[in-house]
LUMDOMI-700674 format. One record per residue: residue number from 1; x, y negated, z negated of N, C-alpha, C in turn. Coordinates in Angstrom, 1 decimal, padded with zeros to 4 digits. Layout:
N
site nr:NUM | n_east:X | n_north:Y | n_up:Z | ca_east:X | ca_north:Y | ca_up:Z | c_east:X | c_north:Y | c_up:Z
...
% end
This chain:
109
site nr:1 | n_east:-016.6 | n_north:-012.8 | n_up:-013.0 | ca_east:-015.4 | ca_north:-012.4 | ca_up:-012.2 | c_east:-015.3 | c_north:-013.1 | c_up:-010.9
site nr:2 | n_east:-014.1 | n_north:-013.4 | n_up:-010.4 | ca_east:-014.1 | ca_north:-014.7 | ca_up:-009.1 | c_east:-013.5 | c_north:-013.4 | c_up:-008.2
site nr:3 | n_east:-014.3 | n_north:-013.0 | n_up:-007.4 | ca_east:-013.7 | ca_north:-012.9 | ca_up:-006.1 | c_east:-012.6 | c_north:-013.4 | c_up:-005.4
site nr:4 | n_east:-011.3 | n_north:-012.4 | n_up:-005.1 | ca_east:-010.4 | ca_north:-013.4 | ca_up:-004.7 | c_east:-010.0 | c_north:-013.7 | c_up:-002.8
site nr:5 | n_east:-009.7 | n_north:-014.8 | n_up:-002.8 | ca_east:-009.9 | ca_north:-014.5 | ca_up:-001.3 | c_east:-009.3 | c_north:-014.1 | c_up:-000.6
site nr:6 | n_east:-009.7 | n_north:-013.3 | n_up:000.6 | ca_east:-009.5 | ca_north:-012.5 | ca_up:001.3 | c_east:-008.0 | c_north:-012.8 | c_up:002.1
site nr:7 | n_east:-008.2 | n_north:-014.1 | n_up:002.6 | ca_east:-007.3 | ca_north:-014.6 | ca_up:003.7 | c_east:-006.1 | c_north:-015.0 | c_up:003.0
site nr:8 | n_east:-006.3 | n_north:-015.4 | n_up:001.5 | ca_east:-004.5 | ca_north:-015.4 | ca_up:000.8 | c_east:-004.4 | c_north:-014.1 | c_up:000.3
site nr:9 | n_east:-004.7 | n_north:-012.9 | n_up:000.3 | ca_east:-004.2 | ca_north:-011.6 | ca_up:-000.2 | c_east:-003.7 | c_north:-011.2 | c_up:000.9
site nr:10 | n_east:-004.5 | n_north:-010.9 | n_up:002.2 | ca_east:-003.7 | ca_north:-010.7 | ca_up:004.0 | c_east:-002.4 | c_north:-011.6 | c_up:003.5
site nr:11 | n_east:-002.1 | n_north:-012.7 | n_up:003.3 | ca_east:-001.0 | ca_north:-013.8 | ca_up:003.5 | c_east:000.0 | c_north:-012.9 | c_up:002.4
site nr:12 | n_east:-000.6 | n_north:-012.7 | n_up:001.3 | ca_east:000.2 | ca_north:-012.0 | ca_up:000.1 | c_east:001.0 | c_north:-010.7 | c_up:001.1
site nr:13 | n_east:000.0 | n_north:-009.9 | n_up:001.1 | ca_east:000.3 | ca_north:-008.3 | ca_up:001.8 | c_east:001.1 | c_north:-008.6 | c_up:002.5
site nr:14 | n_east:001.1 | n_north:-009.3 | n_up:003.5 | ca_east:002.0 | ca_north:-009.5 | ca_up:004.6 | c_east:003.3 | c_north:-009.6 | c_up:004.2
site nr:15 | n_east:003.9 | n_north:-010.4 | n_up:003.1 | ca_east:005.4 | ca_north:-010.8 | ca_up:002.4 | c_east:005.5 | c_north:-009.5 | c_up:002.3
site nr:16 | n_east:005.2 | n_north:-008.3 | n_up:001.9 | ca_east:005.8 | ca_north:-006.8 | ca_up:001.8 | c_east:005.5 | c_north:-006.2 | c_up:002.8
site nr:17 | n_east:005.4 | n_north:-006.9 | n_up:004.3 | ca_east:004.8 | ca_north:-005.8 | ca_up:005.4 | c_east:006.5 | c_north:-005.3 | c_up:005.9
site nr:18 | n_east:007.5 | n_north:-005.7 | n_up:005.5 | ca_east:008.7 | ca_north:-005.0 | ca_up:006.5 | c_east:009.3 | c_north:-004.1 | c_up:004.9
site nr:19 | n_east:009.2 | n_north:-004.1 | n_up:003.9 | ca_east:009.0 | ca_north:-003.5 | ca_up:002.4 | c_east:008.1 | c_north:-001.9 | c_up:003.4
site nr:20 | n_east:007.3 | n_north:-001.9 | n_up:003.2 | ca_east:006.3 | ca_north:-001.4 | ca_up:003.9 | c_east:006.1 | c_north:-000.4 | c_up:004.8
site nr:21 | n_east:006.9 | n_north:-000.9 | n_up:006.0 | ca_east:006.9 | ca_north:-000.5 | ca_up:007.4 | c_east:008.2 | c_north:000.2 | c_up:007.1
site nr:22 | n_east:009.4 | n_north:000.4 | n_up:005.8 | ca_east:010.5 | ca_north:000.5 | ca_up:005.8 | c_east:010.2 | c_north:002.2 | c_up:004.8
site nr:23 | n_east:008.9 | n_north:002.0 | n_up:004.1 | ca_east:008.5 | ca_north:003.5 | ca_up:003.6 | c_east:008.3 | c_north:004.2 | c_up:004.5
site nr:24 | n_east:007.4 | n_north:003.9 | n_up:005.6 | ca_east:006.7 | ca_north:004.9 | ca_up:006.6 | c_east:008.2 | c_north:005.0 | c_up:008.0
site nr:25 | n_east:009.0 | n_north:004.4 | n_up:007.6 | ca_east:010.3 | ca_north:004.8 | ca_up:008.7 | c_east:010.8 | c_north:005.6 | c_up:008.2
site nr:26 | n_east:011.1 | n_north:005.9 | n_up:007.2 | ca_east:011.9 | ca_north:007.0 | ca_up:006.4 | c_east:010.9 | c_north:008.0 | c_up:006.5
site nr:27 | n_east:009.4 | n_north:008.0 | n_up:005.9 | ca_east:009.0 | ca_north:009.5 | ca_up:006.6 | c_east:008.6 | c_north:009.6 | c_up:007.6
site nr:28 | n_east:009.1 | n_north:009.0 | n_up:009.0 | ca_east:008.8 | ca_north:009.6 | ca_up:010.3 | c_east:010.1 | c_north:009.8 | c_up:010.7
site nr:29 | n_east:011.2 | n_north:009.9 | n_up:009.8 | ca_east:012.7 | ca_north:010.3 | ca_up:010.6 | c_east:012.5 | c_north:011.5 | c_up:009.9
site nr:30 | n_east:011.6 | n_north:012.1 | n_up:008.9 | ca_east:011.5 | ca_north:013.4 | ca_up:008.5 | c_east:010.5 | c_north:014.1 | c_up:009.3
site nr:31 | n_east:009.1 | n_north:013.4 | n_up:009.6 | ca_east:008.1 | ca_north:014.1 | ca_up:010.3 | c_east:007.8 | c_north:013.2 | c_up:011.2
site nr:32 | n_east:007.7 | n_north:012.8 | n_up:012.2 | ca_east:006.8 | ca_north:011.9 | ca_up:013.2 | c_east:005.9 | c_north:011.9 | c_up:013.6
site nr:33 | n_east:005.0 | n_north:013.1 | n_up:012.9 | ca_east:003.7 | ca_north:013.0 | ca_up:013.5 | c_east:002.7 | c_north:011.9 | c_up:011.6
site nr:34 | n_east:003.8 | n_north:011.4 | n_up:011.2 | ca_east:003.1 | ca_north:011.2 | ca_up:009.9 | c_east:002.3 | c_north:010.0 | c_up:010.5
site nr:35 | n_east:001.0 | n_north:010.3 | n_up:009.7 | ca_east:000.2 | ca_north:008.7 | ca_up:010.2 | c_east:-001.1 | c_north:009.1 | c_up:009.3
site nr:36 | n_east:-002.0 | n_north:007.3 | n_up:009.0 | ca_east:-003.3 | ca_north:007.6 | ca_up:008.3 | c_east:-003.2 | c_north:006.6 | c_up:007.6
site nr:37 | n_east:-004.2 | n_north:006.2 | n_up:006.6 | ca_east:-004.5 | ca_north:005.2 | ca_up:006.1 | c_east:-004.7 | c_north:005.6 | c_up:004.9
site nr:38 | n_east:-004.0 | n_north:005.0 | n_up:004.1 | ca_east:-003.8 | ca_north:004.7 | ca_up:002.3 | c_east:-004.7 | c_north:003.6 | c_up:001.5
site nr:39 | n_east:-005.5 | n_north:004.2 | n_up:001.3 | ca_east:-006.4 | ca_north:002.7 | ca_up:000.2 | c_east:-005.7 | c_north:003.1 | c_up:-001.0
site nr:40 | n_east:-005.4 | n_north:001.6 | n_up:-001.5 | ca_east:-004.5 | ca_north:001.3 | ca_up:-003.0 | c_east:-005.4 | c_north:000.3 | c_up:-003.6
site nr:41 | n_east:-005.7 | n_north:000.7 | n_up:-004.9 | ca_east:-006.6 | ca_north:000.1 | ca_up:-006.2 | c_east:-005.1 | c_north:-000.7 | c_up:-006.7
site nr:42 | n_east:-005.0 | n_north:-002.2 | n_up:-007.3 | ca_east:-004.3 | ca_north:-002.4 | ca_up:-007.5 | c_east:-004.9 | c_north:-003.4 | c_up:-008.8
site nr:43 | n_east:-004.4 | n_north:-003.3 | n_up:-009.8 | ca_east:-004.5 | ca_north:-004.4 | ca_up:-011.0 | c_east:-003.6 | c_north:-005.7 | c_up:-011.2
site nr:44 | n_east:-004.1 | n_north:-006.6 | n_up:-011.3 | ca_east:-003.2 | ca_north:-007.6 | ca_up:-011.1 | c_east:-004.0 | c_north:-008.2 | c_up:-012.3
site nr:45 | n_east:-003.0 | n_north:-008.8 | n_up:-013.0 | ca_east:-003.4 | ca_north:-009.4 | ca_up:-015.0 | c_east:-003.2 | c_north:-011.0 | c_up:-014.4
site nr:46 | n_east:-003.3 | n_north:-012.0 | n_up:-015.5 | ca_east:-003.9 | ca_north:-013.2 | ca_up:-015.1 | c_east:-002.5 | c_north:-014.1 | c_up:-014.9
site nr:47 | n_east:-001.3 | n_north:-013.3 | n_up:-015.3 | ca_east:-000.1 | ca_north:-014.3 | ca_up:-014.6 | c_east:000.1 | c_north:-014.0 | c_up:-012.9
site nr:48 | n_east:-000.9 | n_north:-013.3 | n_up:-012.4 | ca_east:-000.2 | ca_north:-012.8 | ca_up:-011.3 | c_east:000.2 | c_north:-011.8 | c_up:-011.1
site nr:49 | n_east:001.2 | n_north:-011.2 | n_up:-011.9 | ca_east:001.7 | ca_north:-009.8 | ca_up:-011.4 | c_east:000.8 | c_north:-008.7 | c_up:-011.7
site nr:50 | n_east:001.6 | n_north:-007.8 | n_up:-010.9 | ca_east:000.7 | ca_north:-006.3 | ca_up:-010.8 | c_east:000.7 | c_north:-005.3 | c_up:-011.9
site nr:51 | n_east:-000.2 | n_north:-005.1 | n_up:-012.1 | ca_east:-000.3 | ca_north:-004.1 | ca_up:-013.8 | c_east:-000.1 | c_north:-002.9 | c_up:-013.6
site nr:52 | n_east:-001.1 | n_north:-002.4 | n_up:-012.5 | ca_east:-001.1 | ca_north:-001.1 | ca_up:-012.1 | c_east:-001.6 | c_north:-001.0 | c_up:-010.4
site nr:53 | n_east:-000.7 | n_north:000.1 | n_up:-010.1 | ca_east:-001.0 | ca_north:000.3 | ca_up:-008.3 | c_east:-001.6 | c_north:002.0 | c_up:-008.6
site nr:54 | n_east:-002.5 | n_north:002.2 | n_up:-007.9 | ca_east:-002.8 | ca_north:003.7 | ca_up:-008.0 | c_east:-003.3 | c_north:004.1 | c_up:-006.6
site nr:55 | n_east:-003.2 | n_north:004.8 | n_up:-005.8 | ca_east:-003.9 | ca_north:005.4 | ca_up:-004.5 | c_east:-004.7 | c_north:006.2 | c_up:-004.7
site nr:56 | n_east:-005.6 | n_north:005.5 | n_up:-003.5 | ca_east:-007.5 | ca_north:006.4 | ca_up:-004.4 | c_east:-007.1 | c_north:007.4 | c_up:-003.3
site nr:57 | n_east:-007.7 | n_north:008.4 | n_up:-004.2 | ca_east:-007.6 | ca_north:009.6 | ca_up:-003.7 | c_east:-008.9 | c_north:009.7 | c_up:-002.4
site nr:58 | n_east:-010.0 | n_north:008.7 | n_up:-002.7 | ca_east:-011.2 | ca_north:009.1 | ca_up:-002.0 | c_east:-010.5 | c_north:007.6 | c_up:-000.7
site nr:59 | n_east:-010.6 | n_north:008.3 | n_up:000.3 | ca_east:-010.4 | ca_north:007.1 | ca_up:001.5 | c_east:-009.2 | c_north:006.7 | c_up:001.2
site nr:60 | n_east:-008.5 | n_north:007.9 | n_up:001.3 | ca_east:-006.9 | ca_north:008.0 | ca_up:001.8 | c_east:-006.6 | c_north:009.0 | c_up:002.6
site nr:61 | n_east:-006.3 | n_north:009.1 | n_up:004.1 | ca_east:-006.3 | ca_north:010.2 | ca_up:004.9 | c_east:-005.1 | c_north:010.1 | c_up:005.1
site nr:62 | n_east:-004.4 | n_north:011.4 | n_up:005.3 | ca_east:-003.3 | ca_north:011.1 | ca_up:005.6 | c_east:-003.1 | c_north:012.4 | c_up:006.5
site nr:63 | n_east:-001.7 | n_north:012.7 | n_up:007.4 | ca_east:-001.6 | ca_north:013.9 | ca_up:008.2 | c_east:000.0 | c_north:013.6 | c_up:008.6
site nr:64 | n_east:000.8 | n_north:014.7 | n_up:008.3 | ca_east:001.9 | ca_north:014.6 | ca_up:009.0 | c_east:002.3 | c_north:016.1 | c_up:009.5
site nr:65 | n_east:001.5 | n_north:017.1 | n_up:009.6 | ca_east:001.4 | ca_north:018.3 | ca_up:010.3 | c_east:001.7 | c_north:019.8 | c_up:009.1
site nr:66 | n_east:001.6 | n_north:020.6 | n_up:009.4 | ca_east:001.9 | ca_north:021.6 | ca_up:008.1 | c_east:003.1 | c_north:021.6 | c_up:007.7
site nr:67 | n_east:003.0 | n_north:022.3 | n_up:006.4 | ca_east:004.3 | ca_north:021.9 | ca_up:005.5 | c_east:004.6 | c_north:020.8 | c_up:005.5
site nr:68 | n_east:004.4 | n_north:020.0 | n_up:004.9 | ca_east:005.2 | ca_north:018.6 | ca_up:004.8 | c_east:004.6 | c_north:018.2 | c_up:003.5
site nr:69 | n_east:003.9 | n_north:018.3 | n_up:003.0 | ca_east:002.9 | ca_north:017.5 | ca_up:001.5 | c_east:004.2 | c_north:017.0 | c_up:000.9
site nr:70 | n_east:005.4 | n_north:017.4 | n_up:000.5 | ca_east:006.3 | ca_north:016.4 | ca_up:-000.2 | c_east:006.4 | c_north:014.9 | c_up:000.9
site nr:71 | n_east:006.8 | n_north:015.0 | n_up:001.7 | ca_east:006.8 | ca_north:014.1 | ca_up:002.8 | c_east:006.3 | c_north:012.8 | c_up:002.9
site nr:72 | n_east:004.8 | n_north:013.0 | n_up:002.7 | ca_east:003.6 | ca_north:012.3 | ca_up:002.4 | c_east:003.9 | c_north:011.7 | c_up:000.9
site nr:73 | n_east:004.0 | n_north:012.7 | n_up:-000.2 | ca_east:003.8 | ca_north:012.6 | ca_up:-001.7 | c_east:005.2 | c_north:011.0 | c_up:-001.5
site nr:74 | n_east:006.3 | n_north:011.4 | n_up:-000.9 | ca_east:007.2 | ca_north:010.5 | ca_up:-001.3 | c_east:006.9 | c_north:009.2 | c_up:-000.4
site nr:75 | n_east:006.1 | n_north:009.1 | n_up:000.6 | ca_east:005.9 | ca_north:008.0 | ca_up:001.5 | c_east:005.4 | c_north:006.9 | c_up:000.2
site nr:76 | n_east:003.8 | n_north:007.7 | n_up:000.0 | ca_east:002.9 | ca_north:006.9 | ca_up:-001.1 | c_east:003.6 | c_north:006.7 | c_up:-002.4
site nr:77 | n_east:004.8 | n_north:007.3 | n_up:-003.3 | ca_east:005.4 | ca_north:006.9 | ca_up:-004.2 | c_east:006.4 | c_north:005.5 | c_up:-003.4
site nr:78 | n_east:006.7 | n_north:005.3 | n_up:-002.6 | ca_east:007.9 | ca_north:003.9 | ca_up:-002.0 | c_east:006.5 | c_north:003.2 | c_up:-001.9
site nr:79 | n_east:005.5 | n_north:003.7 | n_up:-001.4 | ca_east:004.4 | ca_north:002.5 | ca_up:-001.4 | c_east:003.6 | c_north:001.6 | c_up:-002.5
site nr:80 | n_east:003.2 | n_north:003.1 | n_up:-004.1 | ca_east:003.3 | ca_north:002.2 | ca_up:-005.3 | c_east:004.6 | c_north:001.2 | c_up:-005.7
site nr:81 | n_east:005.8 | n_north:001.8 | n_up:-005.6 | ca_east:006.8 | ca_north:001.0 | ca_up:-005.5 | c_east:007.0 | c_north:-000.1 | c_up:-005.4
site nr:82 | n_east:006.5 | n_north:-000.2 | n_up:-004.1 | ca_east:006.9 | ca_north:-001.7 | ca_up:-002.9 | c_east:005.7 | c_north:-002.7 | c_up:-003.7
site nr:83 | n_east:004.6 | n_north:-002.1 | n_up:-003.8 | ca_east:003.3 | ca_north:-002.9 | ca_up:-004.0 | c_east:003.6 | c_north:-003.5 | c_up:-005.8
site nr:84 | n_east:004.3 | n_north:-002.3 | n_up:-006.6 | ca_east:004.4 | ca_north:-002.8 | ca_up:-008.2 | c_east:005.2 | c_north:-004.1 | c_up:-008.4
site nr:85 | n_east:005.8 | n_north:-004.6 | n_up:-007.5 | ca_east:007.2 | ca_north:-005.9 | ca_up:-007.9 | c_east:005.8 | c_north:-007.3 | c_up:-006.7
site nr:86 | n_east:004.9 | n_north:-006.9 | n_up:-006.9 | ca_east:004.4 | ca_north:-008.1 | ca_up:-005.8 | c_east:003.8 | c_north:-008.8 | c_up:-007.0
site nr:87 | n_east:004.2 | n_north:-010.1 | n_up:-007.6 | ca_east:003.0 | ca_north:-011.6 | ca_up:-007.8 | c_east:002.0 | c_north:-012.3 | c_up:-006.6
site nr:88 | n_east:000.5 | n_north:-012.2 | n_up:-007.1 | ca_east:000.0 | ca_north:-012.7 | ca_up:-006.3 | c_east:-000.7 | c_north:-014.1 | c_up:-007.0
site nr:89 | n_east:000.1 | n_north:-015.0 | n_up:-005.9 | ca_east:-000.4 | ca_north:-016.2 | ca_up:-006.9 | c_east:-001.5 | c_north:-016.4 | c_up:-006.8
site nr:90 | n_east:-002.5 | n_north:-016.0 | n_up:-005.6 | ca_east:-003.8 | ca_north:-016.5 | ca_up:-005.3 | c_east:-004.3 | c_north:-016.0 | c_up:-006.7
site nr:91 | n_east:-004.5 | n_north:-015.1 | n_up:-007.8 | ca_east:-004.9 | ca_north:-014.1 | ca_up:-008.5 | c_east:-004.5 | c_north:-015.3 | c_up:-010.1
site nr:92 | n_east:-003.4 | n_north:-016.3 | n_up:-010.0 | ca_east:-003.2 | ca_north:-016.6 | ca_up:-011.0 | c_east:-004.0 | c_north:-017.1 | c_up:-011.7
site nr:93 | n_east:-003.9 | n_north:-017.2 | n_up:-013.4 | ca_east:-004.8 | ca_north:-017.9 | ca_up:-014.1 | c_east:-006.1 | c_north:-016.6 | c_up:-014.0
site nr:94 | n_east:-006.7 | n_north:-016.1 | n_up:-013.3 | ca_east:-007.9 | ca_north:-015.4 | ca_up:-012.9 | c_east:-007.5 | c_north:-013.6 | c_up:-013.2
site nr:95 | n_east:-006.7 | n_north:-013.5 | n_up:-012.5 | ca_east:-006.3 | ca_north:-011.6 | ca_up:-012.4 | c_east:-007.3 | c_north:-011.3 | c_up:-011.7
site nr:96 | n_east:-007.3 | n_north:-009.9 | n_up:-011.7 | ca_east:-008.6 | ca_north:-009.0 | ca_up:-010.9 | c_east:-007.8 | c_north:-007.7 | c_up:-010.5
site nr:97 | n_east:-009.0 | n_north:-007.2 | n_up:-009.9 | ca_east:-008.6 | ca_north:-005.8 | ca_up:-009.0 | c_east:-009.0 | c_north:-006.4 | c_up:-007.3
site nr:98 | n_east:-008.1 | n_north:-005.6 | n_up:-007.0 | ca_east:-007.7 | ca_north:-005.3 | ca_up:-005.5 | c_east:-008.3 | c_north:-003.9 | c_up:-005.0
site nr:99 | n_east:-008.8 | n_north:-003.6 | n_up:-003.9 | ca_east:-008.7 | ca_north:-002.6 | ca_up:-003.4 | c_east:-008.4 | c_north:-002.8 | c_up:-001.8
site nr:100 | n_east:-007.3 | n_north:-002.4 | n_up:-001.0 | ca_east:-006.9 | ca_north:-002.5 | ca_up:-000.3 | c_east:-006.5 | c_north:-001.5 | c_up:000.9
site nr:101 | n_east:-007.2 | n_north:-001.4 | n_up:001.9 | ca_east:-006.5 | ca_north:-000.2 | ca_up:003.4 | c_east:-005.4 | c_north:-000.5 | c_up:003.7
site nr:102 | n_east:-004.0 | n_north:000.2 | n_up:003.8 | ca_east:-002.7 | ca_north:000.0 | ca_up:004.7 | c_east:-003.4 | c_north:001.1 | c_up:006.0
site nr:103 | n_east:-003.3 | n_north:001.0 | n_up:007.0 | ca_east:-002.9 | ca_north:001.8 | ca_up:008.2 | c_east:-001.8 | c_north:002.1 | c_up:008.7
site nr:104 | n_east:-001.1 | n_north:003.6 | n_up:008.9 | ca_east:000.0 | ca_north:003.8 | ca_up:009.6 | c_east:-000.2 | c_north:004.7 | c_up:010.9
site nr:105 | n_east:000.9 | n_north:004.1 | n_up:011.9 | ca_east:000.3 | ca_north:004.8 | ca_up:012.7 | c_east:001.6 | c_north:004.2 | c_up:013.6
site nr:106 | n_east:002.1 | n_north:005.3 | n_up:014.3 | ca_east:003.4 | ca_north:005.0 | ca_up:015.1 | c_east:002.2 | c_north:004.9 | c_up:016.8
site nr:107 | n_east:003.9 | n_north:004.4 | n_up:017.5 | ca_east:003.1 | ca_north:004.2 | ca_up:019.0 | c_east:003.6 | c_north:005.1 | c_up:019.7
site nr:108 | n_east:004.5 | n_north:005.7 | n_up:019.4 | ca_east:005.1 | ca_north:007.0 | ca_up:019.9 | c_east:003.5 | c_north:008.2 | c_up:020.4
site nr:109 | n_east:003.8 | n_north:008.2 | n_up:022.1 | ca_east:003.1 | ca_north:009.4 | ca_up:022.4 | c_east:003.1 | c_north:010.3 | c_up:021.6
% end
């Protein structure tokens, strides 16, 4: 199995960073205290594209205050979303798994 490198998957991730930043705006026009960090398991087959996106449940924190769990639930469904339409060419010919941290976190006091 080839390890893929690090510095073209950041370069990959990045092409969906305003994708992205466009799920967690929509749920902080609902809740603004939403923030926390999403690890995504991601499968990527040997043409490049993505097979399967899943969010691990272990080392995913998330918090947007009580009552809100839909909130959250719909943030991380725009986020499998965003992540399912990515080709990663670094991955071509090869495929693999990903596992990957997003951080969210507004600057709002």
């Amino acid at each position: 199995r080839v390890a893929p490198d690090r510095q073209a998957l950041i370069a990959e991730f990045r092409t969906k960073s305003s994708e992205l930043r466009s799920c967690y705006e929509k749920g902080l026009k609902i809740n603004p205290k939403l923030q926390g960090k999403v690890l995504v398991d991601i499968v990527v087959g040997k043409t490049g594209n993505v097979e399967k996106v899943k969010i691990a449940k272990r080392g995913t924190i998330f918090y947007a205050g009580k009552g809100t769990p839909q909130v959250i639930e719909d943030f991380l469904i725009c986020i499998r979303k965003s992540l399912k339409d990515m080709i990663f060419s670094s991955l071509k010919d090869v495929g693999g798994k990903i596992r990957y941290p997003f951080v969210f976190r507004t600057n709002r006091p």
